[in-house]
gemmi code that builds the backbone of each chain (N, CA, C; Angstrom):
import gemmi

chains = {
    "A": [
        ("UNK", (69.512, 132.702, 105.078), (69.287, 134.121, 104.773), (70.505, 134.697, 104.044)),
        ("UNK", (70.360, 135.132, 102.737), (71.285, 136.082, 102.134), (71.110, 137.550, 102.332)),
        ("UNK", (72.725, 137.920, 102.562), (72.943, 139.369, 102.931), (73.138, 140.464, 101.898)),
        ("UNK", (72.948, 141.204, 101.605), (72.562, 142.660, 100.580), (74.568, 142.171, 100.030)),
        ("UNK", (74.382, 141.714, 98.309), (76.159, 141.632, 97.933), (76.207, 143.504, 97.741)),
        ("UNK", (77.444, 143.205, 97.513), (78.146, 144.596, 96.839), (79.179, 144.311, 96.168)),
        ("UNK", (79.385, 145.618, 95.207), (80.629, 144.986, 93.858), (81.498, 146.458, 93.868)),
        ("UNK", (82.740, 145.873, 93.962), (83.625, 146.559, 93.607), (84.914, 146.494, 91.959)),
        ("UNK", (85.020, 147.455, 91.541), (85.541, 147.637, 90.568), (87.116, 148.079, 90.641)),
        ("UNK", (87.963, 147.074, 90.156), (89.100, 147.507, 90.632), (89.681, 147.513, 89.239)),
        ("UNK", (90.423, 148.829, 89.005), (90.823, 148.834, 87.643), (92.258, 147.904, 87.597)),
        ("UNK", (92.473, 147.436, 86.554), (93.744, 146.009, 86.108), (94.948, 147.158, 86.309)),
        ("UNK", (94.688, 148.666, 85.311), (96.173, 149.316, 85.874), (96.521, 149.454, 87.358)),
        ("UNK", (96.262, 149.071, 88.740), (96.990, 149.600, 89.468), (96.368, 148.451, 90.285)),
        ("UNK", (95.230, 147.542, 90.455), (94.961, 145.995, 91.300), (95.772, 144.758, 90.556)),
        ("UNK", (96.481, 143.859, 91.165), (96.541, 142.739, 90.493), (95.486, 141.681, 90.682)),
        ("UNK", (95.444, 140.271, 90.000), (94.860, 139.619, 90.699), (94.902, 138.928, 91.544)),
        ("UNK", (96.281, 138.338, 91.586), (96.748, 137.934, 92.750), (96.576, 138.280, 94.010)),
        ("UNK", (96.277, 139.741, 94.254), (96.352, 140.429, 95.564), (94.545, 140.587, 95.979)),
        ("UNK", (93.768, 140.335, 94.790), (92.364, 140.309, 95.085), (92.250, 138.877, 95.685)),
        ("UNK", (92.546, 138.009, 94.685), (92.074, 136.357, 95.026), (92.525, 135.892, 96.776)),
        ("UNK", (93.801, 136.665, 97.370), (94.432, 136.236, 98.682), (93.760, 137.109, 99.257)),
        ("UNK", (92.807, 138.342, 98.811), (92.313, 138.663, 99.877), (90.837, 138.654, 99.736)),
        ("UNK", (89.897, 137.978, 98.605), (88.652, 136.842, 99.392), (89.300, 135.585, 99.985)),
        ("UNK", (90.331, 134.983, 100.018), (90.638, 134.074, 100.795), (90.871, 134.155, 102.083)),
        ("UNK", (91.533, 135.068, 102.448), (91.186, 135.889, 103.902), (90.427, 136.252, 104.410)),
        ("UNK", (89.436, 136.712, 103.321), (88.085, 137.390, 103.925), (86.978, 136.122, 104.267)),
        ("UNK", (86.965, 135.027, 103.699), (86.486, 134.019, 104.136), (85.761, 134.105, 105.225)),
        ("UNK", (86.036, 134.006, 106.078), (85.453, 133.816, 107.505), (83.349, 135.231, 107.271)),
        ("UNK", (83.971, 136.297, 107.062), (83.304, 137.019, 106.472), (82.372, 137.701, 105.283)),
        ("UNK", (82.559, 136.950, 104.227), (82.238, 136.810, 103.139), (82.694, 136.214, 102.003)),
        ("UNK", (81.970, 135.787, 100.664), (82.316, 134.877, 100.079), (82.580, 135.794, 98.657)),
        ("UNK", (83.485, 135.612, 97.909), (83.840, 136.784, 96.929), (83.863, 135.414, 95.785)),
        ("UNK", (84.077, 136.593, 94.426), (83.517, 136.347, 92.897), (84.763, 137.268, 92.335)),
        ("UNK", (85.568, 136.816, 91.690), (86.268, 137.848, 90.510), (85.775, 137.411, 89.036)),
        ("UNK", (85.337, 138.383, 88.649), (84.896, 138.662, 87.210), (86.022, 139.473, 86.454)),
        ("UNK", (86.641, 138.755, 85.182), (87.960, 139.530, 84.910), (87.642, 140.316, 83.388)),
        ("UNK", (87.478, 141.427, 83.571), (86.660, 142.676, 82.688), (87.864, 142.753, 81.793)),
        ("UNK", (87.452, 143.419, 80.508), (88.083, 144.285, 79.862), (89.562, 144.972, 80.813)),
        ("UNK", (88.925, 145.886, 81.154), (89.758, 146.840, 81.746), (89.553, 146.796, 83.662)),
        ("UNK", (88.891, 145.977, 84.201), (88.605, 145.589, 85.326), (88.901, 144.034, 85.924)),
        ("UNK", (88.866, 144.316, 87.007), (88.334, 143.285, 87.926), (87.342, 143.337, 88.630)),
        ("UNK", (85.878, 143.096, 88.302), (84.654, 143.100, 88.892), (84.725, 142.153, 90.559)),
        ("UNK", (84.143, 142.695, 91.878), (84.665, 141.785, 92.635), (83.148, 141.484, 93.257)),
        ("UNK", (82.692, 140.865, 92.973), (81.281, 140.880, 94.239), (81.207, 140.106, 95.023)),
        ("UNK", (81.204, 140.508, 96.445), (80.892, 140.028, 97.928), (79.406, 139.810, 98.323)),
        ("UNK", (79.623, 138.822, 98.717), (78.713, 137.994, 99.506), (78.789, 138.436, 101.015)),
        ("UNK", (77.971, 139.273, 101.848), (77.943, 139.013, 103.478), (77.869, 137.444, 104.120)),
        ("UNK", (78.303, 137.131, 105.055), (78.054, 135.905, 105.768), (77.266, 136.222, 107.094)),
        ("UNK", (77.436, 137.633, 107.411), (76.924, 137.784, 108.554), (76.007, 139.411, 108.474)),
        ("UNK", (75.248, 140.198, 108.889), (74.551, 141.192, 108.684), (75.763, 142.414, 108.849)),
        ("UNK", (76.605, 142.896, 108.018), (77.513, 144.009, 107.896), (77.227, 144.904, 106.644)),
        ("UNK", (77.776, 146.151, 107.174), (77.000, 147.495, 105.927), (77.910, 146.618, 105.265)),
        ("UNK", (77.095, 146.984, 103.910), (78.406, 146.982, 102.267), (79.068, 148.022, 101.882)),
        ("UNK", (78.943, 148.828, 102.581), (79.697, 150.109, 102.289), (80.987, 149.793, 103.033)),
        ("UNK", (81.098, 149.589, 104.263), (82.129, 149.476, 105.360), (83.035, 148.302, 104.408)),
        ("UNK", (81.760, 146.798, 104.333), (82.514, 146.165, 103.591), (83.659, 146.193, 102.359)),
        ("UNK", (82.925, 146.665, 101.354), (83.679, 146.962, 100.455), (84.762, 148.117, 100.787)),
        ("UNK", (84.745, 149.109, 101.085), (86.026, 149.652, 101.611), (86.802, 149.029, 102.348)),
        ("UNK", (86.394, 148.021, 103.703), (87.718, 147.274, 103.874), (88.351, 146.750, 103.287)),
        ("UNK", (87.282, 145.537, 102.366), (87.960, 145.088, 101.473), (89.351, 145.626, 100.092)),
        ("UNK", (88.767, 146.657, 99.836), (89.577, 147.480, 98.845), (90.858, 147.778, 99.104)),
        ("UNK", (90.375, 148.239, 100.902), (92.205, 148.868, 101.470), (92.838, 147.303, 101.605)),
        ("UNK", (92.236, 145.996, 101.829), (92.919, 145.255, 102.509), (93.695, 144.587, 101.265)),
        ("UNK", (92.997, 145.076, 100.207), (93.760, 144.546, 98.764), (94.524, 145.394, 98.268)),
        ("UNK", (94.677, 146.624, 99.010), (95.831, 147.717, 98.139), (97.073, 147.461, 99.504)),
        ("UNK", (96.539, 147.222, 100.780), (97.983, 146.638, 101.836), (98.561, 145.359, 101.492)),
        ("UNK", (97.634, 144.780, 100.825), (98.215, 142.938, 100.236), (99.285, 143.628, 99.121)),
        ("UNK", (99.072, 144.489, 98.280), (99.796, 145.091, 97.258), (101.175, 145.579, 97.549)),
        ("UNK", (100.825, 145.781, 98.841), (102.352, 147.235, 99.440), (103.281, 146.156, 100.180)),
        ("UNK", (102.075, 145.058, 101.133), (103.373, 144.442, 101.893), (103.808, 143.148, 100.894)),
        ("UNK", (102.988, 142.345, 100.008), (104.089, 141.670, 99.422), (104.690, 142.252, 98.221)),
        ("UNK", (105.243, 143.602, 98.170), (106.094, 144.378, 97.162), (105.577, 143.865, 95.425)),
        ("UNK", (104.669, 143.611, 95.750), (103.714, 143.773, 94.002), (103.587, 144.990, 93.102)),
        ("UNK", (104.056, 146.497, 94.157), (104.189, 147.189, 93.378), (105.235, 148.415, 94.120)),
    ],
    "B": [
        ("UNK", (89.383, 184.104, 101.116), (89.142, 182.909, 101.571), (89.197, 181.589, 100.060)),
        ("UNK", (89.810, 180.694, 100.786), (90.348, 179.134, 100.027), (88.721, 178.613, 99.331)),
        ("UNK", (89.013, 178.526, 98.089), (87.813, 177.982, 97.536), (87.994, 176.675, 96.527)),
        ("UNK", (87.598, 175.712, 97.558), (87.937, 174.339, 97.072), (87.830, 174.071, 95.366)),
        ("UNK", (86.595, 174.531, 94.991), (86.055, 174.090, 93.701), (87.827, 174.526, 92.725)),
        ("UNK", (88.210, 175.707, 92.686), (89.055, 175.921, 92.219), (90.468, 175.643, 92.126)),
        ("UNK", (90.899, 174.153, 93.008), (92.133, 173.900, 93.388), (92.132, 172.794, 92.032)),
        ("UNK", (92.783, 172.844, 90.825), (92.156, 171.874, 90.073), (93.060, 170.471, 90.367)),
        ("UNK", (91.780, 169.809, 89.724), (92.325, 168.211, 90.335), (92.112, 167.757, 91.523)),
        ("UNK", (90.859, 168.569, 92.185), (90.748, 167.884, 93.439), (89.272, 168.426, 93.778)),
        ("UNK", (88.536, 167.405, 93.657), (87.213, 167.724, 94.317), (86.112, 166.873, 95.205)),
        ("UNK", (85.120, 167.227, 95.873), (84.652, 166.471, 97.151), (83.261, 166.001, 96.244)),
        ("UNK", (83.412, 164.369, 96.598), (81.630, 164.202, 95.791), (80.964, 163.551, 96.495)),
        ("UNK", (79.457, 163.480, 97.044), (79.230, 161.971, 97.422), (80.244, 161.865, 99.078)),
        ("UNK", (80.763, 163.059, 99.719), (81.373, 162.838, 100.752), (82.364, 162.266, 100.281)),
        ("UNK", (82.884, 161.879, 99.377), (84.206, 161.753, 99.306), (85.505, 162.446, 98.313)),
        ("UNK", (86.529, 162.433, 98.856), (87.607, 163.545, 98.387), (88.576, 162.485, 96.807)),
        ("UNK", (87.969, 163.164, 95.910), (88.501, 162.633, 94.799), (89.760, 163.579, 94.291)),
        ("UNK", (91.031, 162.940, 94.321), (92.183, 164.006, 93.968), (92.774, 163.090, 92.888)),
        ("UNK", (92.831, 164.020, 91.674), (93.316, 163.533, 90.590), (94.880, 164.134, 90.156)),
        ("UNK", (95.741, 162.872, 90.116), (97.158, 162.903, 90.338), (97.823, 163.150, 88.664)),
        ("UNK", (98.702, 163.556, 88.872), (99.632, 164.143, 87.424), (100.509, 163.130, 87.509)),
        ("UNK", (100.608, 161.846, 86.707), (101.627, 160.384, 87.043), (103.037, 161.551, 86.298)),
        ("UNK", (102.934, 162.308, 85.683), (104.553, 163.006, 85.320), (105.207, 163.693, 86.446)),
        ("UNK", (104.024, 164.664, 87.751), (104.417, 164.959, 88.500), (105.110, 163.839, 89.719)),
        ("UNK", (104.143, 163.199, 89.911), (104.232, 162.229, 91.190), (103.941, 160.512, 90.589)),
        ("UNK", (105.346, 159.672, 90.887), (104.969, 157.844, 89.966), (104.261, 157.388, 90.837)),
        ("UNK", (103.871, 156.585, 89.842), (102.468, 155.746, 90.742), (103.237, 154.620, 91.973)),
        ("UNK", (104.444, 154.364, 92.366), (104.929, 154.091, 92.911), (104.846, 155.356, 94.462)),
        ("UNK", (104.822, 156.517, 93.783), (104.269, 157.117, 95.188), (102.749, 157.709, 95.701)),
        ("UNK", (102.427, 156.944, 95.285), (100.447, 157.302, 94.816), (100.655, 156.042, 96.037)),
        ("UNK", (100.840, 154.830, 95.675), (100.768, 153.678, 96.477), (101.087, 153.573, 97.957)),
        ("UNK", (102.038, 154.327, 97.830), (102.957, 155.192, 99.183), (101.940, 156.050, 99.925)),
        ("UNK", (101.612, 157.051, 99.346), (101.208, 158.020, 99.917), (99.701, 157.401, 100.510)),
        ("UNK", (98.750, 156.431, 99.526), (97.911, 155.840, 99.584), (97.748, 154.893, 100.928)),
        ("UNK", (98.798, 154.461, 100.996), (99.079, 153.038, 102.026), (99.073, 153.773, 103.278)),
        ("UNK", (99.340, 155.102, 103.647), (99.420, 155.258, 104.880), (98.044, 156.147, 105.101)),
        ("UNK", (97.291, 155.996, 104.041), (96.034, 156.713, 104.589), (94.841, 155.273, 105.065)),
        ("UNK", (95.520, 154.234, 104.775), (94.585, 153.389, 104.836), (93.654, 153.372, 107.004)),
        ("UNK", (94.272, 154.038, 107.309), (93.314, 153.891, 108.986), (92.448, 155.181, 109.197)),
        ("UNK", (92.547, 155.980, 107.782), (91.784, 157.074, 107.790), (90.707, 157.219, 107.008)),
        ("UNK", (91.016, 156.468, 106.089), (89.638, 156.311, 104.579), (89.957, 154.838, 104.267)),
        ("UNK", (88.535, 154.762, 103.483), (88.234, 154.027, 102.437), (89.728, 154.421, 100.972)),
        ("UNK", (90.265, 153.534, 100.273), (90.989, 154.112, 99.467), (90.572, 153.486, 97.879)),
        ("UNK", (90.622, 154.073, 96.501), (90.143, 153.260, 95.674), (91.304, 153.932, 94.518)),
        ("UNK", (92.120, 153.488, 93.777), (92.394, 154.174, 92.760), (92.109, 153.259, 91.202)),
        ("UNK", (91.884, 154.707, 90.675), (91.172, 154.397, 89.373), (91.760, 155.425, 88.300)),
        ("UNK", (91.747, 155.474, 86.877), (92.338, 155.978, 85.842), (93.305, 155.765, 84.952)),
        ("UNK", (94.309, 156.193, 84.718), (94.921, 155.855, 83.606), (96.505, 156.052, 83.902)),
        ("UNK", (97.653, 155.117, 84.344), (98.946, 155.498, 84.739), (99.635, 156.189, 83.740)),
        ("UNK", (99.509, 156.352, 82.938), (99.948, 157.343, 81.636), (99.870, 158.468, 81.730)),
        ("UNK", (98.341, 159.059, 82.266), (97.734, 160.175, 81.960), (97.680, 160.839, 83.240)),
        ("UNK", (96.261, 160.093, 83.859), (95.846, 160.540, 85.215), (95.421, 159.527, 86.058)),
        ("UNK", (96.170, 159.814, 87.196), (95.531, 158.734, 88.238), (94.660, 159.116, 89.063)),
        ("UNK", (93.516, 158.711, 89.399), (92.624, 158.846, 89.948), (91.922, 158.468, 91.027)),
        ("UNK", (92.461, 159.239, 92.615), (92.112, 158.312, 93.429), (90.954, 158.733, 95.059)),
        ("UNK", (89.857, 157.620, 95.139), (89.413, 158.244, 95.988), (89.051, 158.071, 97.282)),
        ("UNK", (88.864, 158.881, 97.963), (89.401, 158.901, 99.525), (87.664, 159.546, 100.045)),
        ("UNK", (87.311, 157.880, 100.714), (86.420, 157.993, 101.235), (86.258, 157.855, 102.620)),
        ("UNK", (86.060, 158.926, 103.691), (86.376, 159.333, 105.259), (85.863, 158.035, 106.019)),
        ("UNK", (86.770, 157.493, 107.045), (85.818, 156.721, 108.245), (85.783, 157.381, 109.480)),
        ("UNK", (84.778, 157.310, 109.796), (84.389, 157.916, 111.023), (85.295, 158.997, 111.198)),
        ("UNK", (84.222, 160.179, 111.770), (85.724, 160.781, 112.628), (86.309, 161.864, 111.331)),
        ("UNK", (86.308, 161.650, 110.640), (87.438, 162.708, 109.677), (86.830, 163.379, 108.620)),
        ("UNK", (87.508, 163.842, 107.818), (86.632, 164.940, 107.029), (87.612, 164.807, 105.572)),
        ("UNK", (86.496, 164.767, 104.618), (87.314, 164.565, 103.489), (87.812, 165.527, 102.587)),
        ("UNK", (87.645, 166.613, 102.578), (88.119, 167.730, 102.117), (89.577, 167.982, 103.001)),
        ("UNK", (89.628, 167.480, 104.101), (90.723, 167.907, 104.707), (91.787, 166.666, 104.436)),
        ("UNK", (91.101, 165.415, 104.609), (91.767, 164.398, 104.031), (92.078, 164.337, 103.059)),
        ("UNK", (91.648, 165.123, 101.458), (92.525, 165.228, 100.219), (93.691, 165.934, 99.955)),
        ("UNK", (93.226, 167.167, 101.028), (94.187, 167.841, 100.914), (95.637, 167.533, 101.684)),
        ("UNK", (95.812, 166.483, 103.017), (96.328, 165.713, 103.316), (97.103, 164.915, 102.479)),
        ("UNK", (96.722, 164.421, 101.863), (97.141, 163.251, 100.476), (97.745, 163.758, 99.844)),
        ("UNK", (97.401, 165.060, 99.013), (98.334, 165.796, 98.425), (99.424, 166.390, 99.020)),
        ("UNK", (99.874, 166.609, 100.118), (100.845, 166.753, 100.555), (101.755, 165.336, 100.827)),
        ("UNK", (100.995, 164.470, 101.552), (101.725, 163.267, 101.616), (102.585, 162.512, 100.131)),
        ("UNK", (101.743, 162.909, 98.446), (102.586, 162.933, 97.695), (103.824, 163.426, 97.696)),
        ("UNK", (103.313, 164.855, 97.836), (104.218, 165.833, 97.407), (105.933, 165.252, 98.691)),
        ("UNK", (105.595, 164.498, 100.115), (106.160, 164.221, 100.815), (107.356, 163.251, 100.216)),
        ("UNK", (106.325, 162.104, 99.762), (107.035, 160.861, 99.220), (107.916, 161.241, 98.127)),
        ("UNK", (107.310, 162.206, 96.890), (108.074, 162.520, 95.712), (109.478, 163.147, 96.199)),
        ("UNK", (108.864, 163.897, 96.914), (110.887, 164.677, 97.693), (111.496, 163.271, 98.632)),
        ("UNK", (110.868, 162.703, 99.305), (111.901, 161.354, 99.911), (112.453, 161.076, 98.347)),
        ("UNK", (111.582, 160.593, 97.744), (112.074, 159.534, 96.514), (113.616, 159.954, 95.537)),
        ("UNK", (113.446, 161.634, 95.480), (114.210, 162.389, 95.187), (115.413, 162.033, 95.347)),
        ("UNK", (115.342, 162.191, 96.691), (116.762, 162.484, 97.688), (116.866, 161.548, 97.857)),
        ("UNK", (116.629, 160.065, 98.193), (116.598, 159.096, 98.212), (117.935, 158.417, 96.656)),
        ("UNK", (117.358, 159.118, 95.574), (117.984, 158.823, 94.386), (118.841, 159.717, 94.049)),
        ("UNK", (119.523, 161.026, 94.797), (120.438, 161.478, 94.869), (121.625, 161.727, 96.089)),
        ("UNK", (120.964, 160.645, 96.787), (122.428, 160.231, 97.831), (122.269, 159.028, 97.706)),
        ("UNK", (121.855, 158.540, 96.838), (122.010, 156.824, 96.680), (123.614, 156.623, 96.841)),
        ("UNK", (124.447, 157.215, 96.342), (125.724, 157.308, 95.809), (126.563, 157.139, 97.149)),
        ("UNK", (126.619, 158.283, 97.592), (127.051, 158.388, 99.010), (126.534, 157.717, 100.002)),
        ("UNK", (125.343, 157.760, 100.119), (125.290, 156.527, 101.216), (126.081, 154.942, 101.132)),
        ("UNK", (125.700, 154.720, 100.004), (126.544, 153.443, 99.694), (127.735, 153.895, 100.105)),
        ("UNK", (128.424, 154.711, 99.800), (129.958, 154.751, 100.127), (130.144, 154.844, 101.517)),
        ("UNK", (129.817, 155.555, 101.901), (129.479, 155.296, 103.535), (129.338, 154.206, 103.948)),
        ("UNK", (128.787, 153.647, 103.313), (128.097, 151.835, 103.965), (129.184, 151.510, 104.076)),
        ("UNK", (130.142, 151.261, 102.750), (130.805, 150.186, 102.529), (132.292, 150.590, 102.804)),
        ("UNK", (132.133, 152.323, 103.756), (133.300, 152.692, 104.297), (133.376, 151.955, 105.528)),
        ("UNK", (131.916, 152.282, 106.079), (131.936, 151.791, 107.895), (132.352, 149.893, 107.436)),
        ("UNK", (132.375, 149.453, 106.317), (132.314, 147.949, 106.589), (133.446, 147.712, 106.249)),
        ("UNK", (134.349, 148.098, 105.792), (135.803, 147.439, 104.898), (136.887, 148.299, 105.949)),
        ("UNK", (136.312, 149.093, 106.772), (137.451, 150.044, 107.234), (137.823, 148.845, 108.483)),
        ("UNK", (137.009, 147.998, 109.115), (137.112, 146.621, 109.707), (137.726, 145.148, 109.368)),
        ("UNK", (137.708, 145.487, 107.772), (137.706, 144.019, 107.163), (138.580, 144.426, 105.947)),
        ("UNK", (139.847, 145.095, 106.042), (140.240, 145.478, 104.729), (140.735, 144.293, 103.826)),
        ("UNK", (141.238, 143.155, 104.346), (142.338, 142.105, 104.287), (140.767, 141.603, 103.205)),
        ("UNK", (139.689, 141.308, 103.763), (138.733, 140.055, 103.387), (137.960, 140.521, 102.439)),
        ("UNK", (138.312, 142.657, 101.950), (137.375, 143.383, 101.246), (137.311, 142.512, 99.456)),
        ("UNK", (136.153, 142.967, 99.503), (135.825, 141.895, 98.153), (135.062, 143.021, 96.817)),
        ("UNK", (136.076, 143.825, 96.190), (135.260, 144.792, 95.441), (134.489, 144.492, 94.264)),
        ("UNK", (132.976, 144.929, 93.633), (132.746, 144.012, 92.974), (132.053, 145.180, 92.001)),
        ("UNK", (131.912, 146.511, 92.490), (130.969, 147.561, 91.814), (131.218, 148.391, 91.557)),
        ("UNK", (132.974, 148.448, 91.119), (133.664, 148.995, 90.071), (134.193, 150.581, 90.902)),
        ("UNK", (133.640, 150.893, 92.368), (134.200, 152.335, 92.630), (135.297, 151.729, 94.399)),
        ("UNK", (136.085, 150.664, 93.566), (136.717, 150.396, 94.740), (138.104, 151.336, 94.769)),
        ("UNK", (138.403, 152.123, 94.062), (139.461, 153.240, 94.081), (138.839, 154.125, 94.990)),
        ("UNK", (137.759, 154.780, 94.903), (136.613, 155.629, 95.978), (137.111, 155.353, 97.601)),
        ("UNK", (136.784, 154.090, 97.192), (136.764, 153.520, 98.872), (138.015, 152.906, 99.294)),
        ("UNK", (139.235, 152.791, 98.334), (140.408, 152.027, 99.123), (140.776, 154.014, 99.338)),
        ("UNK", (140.530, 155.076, 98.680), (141.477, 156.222, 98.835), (140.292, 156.706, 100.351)),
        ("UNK", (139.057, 156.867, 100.686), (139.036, 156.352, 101.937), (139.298, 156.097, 102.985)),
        ("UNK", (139.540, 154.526, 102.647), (140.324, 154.087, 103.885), (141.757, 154.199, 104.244)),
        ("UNK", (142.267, 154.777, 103.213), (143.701, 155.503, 103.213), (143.703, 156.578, 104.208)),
        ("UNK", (142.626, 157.434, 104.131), (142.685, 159.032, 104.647), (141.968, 157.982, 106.406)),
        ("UNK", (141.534, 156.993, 106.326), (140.855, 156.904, 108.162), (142.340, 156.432, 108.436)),
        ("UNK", (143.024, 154.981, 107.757), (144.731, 154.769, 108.350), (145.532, 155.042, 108.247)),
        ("UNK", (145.681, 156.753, 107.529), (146.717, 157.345, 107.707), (146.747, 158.554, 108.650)),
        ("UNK", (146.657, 158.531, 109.230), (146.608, 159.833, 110.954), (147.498, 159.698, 111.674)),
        ("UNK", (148.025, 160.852, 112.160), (149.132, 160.945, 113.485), (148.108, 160.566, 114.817)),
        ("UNK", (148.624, 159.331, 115.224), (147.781, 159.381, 116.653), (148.616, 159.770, 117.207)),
        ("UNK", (148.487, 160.802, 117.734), (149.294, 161.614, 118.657), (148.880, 160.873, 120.322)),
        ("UNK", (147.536, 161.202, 120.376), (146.952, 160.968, 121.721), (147.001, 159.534, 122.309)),
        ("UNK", (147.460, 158.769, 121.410), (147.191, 157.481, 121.430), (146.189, 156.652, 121.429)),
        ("UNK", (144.687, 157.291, 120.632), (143.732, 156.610, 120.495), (143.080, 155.803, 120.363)),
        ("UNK", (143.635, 155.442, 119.313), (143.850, 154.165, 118.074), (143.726, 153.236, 118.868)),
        ("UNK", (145.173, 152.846, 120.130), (145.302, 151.532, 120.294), (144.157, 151.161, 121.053)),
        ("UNK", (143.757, 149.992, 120.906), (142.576, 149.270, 121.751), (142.850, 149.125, 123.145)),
        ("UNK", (141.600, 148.737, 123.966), (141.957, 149.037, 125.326), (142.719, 147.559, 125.930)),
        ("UNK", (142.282, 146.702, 125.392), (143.209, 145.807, 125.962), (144.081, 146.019, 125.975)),
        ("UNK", (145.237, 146.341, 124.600), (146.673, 146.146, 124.407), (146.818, 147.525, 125.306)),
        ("UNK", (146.369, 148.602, 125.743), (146.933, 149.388, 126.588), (147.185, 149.327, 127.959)),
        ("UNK", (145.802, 149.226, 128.358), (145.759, 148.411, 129.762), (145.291, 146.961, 130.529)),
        ("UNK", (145.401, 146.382, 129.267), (144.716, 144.941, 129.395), (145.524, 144.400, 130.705)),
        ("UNK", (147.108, 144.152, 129.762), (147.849, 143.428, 130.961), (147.751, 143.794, 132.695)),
        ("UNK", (148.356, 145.469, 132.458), (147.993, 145.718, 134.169), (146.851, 145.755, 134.926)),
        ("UNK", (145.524, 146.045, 134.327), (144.661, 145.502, 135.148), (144.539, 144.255, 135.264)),
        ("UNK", (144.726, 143.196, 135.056), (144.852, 141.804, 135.220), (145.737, 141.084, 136.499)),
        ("UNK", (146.612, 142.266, 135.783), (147.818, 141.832, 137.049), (147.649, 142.729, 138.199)),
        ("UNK", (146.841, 143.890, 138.161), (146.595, 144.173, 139.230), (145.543, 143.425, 139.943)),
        ("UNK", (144.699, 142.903, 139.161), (143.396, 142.212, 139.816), (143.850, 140.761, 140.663)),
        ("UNK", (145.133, 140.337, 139.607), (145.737, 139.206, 140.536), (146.390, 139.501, 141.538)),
        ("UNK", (147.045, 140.686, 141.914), (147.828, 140.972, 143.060), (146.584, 140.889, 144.233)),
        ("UNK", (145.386, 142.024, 144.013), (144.759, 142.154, 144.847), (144.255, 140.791, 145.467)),
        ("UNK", (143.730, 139.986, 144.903), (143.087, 138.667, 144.851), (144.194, 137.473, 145.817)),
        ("UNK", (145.787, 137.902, 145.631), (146.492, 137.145, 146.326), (146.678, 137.624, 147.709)),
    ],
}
model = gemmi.Model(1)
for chain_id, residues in chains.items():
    chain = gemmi.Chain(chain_id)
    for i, (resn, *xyz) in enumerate(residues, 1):
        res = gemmi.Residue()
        res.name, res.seqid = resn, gemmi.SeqId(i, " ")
        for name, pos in zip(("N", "CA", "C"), xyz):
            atom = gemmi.Atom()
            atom.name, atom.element = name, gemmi.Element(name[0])
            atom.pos, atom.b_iso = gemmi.Position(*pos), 0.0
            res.add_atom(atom)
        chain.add_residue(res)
    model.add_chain(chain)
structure = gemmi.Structure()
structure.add_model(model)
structure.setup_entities()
């Protein structure tokens, strides 16, 4: 059974990629992520592994890639 | 009475509090700041242009309210931009301070390397040059080291 994806858009001025890619690698356990590298974006779409809103999802995800940003001093 | 629509640069959509930042007023170095500590309160997303306008939005979890949470944020800038400030105008002095409390210990081994070692040897001039009148200065051993010792051995014999 596949779970409802959701996509987040993270603009290149202020996400790196580095800090997206370590955090679908973390998120692992929970979902399976996609970076699509845009123009002016990073397209991210998640995969559920287990029945969780995509709303909740993707906002964790987002903050957990702007704290990957702050604690390894990327910006 | 406060009428949101009109605070410009900051408005509620979709339940969430979109506040659009002036990068001349506040660097995106404190957008990130101010951002990072809202993370157990919202959703956080920023988007726009670091040149122009940054654009960031603050979507409520449980529990909170996003009109009150933007307006939150904007202060928490306005917080970080004055740390950052002052931060970069006692840079100066604090260092000297630092490297007063550390050499005023270690003058013999001091190793100057950042060009304001006149600053800090005139300094440590003004802490080792004082009348100890009271006799402060000397450490407690060399004052009473010996006789309590020797009193502790009398008692003990």
């Amino acid at each position: 059974m596949e779970f409802k994806k959701t996509r987040i858009n993270f603009n290149k001025n202020f996400y790196f990629l580095e800090a997206i890619e370590q955090a679908i690698k973390d998120y692992c356990e929970v979902c399976s992520g996609k970076v699509d590298v845009l123009e002016n974006n990073f397209l991210v779409e998640l995969t559920p592994k287990t029945d969780v809103d995509s709303k909740f999802l993707s906002g964790e995800f987002s903050n957990y890639v702007l704290s990957i940003l702050k604690n390894k001093g990327l910006v | 009475m406060f009428v949101l629509e009109k605070v410009s640069g900051f408005s509620v959509v979709d339940g969430s509090a979109r506040v659009c930042v002036n990068p001349k007023l506040h660097n995106l170095d404190v957008v990130y700041s101010a951002a990072y500590t809202f993370l157990d309160k919202a959703y956080i997303l920023l988007d726009g242009d670091p040149d122009n306008e940054i654009i960031v939005t603050i979507r409520p979890k449980d529990g909170y309210n996003a009109e009150k949470l933007g307006f939150e944020f904007s202060n928490e800038l306005l917080n970080y931009s004055h740390y950052k400030s002052k931060v970069k105008e006692l840079g100066v002095v604090r260092q000297v301070i630092l490297q007063r409390a550390l050499l005023v210990y270690d003058t013999k081994n001091a190793n100057y390397e950042d060009g304001n070692s006149e600053e800090v040897d005139s300094l440590i001039d003004e802490d080792l040059d004082f009348e100890d009148v009271e006799d402060i200065a000397t450490p407690w051993e060399e004052k009473y080291g010996d006789k309590e010792d020797s009193s502790k051995i009398k008692k003990e014999e």
